[in-house]
Legacy VTK file of the C-alpha trace (Angstrom):
# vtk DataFile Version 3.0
C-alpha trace
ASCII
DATASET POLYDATA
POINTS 100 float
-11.595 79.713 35.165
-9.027 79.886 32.300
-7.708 82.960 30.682
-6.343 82.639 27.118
-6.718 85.790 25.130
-5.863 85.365 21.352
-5.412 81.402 21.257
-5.087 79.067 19.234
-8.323 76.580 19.292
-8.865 75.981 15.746
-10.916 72.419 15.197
-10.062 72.194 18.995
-12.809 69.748 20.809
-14.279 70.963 24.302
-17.040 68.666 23.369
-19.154 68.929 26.589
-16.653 71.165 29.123
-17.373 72.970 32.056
-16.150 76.813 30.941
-17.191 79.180 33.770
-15.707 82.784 34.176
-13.247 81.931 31.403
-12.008 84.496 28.584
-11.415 83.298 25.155
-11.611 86.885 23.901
-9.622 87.491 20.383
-9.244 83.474 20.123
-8.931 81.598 16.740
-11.416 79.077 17.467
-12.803 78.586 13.736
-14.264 74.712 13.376
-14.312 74.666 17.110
-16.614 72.144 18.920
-18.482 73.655 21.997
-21.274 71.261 21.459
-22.883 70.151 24.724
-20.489 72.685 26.832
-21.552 74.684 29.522
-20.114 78.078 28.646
-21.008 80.271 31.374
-20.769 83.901 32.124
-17.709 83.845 29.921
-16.001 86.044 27.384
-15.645 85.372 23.639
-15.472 88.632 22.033
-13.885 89.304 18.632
-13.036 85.344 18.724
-13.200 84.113 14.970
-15.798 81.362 15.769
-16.639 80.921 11.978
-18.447 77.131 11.399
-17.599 76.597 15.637
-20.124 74.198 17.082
-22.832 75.579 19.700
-25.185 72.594 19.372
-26.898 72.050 22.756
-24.019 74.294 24.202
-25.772 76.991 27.346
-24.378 80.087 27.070
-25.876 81.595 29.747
-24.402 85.301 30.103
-21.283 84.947 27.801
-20.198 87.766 25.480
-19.517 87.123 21.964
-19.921 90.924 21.230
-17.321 91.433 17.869
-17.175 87.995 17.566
-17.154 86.793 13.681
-19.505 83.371 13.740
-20.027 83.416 10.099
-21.858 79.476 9.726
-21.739 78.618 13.655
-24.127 76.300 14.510
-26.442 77.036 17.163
-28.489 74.467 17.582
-30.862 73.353 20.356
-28.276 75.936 22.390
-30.487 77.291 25.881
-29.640 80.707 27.547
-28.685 82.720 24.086
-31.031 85.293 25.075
-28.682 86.163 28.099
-25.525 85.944 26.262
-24.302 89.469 24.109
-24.002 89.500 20.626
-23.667 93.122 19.803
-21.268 93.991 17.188
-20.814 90.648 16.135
-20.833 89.591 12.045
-21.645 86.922 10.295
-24.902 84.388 9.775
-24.394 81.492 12.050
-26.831 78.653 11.846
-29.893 77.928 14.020
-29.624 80.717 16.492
-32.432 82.107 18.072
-32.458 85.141 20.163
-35.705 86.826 21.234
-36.177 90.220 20.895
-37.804 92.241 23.191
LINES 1 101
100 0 1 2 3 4 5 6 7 8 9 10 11 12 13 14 15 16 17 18 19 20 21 22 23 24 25 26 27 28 29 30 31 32 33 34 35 36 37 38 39 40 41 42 43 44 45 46 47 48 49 50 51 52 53 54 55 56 57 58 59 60 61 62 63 64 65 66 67 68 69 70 71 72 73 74 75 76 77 78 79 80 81 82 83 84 85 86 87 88 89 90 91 92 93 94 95 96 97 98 99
């Protein structure tokens, strides 16, 4: 569990971690690689996650509500229907959601 509100994880690589119960809420994390992490019932909201790596990343229950993901790639990510994206902007890459 790791708590780091408004940080500094720009081009930072947590290629494949283990992020459970974590906040990373407000966090500069633009260029970011989450690719193969396990991001679980976490917090991202209003992070600036624009071109951040999801590929093959489960985000199973995290938040990204405010969160601006302008070109994040999503990629092959599993569990985005029970993550949150309300309120958040931009047009990242290869997510799929299902509605309804």
């Amino acid at each position: 569990k790791v708590s780091c509100e408004r940080c500094a994880l720009r081009a930072a690589s947590l290629h494949g971690a283990e992020i459970h119960a974590s906040t990373f809420d407000n966090a500069l994390a633009a260029k970011a690689d989450f690719t193969a992490a396990r991001i679980i019932d976490s917090s991202l909201r209003g992070a600036k996650l624009s071109m951040a790596s999801f590929r093959q990343a489960d985000v199973r229950g995290t938040s990204f509500a405010g969160a601006d993901y302008t070109g994040a790639n999503f990629q092959a990510a599993t569990n985005t229907a029970s993550a949150g994206f309300a309120g958040a902007v931009g047009a990242p890459r290869n997510l799929i959601v299902p509605i309804g």
